[in-house]
Legacy VTK file of the C-alpha trace (Angstrom):
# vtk DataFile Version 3.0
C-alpha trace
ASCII
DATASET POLYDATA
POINTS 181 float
131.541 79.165 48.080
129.372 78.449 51.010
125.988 80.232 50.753
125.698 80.049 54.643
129.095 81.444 55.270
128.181 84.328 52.609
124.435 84.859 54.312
125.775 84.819 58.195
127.325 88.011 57.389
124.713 89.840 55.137
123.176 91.452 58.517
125.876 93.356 59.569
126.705 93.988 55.563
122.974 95.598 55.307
123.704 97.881 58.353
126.711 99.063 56.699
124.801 99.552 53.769
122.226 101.593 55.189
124.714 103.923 56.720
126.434 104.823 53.704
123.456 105.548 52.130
122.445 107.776 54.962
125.607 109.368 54.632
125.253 109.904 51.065
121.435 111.237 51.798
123.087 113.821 54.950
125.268 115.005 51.926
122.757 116.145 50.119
120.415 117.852 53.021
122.867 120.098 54.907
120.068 120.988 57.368
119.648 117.323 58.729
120.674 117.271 62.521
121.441 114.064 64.878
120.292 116.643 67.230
116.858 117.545 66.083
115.768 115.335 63.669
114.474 111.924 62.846
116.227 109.508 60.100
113.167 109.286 57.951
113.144 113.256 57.653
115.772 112.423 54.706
113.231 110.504 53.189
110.879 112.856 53.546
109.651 114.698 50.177
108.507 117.836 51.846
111.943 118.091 53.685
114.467 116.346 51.992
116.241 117.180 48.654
116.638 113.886 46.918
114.820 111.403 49.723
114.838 108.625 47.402
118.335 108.448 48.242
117.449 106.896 52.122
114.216 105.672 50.999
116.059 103.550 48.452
118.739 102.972 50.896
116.326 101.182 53.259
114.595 98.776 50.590
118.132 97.804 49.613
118.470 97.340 53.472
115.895 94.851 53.632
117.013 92.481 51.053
120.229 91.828 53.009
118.333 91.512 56.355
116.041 89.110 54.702
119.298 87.371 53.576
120.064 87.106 57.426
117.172 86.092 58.184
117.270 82.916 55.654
120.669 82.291 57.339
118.946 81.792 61.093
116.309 80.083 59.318
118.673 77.242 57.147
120.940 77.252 60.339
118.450 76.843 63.047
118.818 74.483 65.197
115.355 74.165 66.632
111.429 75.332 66.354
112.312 78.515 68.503
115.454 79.790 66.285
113.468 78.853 62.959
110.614 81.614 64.473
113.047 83.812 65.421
114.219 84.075 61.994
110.488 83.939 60.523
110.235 87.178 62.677
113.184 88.633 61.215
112.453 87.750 58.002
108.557 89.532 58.402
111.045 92.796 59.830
113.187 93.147 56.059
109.328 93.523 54.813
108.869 96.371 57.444
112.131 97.496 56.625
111.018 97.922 52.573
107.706 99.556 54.208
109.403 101.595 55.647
111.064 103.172 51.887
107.573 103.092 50.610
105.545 104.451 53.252
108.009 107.259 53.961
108.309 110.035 56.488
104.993 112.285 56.173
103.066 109.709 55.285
100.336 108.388 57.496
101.459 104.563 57.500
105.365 105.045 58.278
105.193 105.683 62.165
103.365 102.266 62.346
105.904 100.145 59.740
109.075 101.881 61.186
108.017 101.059 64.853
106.852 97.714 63.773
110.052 97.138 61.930
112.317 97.591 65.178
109.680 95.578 67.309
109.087 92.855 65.037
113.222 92.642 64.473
113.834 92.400 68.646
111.183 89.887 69.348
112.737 88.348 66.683
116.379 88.232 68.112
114.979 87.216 71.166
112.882 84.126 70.371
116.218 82.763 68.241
118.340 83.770 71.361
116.328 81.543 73.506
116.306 78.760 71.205
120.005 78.982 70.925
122.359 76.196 72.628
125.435 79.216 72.381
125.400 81.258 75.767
127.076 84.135 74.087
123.658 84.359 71.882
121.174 83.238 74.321
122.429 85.757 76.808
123.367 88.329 74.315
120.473 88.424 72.738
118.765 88.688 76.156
120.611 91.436 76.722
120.087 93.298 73.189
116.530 92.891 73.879
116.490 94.429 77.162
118.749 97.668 75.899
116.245 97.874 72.820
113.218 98.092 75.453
115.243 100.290 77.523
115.966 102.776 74.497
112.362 103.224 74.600
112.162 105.097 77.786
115.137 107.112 77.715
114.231 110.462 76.993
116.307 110.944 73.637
117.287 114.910 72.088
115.675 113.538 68.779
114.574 110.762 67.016
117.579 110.734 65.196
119.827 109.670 68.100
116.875 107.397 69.364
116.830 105.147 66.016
120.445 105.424 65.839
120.526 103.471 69.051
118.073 100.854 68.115
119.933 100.109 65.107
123.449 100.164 66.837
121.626 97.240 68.732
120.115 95.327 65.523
123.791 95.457 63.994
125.002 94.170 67.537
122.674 91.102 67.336
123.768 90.637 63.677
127.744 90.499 64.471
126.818 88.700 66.951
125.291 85.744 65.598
127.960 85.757 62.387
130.362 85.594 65.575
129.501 83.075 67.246
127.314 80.873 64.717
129.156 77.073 63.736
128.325 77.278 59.635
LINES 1 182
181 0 1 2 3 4 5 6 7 8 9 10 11 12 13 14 15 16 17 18 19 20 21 22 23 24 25 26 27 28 29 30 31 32 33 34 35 36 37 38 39 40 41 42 43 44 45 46 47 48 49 50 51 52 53 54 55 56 57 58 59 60 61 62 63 64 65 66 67 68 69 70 71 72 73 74 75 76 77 78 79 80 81 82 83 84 85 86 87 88 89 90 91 92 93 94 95 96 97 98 99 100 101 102 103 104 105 106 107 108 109 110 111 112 113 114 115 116 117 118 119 120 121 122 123 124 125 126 127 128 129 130 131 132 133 134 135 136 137 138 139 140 141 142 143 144 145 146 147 148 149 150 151 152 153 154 155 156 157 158 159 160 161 162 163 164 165 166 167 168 169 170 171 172 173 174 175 176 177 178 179 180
């Protein structure tokens, strides 16, 4: 088996990951809204029944986007891709912040929004290293939406992080897409 092969694809496996467990986590917390509410309300002890459900969920997260992050890393190509995965790699370790510190605490709004800032500058540096197009460009482009995202005037949080993260699993696919190993 081909640890590169199995590690290209561990991004996009982590984001399914974390879905199902925020599925399981909306299971148990009927009240939870798309609508009015932000993700980390399910992690939440004052809110949520069960949070350790999504804060788990996002630890477990982090070891398979630190797995992707290896991959850019052992698969670089040049100095700028090997940062861009360094960046990536400091994001899983947000990522895991993010399950400890958890919503209501005063640390998460810093480690979630440094998670999704430290993950896009990170997808951008190893775009612009990149000799593909598709990723150079793409990842130009994922960028761009992510900072966009920002300034959109989102219902909820929810729907807000739901978008960011629609755009980290874009840059993952597409990177497993288009990478060579």
């Amino acid at each position: 088996m081909d640890v590169l092969k199995v590690l290209k694809w561990s991004g996009l496996t982590g984001g399914i990951v974390y879905w199902l467990f925020v599925a399981w986590s909306i299971s148990r917390n009927g009240w939870f809204s798309f609508f009015h509410n932000a993700l980390s309300d399910l992690g939440d002890p004052s809110k949520a029944s069960s949070p350790w459900i999504y804060n788990y969920g996002l630890i477990a997260t982090s070891i398979f986007v630190l797995a992707f992050a290896i991959y850019l890393i052992l698969s670089a190509k040049n100095k700028l891709q090997t940062v861009g995965g360094a960046y990536i790699s400091i994001s899983a370790i947000f990522l895991a912040l993010i399950g400890i510190f958890h919503g209501g605490t005063r640390p998460h709004v810093f480690v979630s929004t440094y998670f999704f800032v430290q993950f896009f500058l990170g997808a951008l540096v190893y775009g612009a290293g990149s000799e593909k197009r598709e990723v150079k460009y793409g990842s130009i482009l994922i960028f761009l939406l992510a900072l966009f995202g920002t300034f959109v005037h989102w219902p909820s949080l929810a729907l807000e992080e739901t978008y960011e993260i629609a755009l980290v699993m874009a840059f993952t696919l597409l990177v497993a897409l288009k990478s060579g190993s």
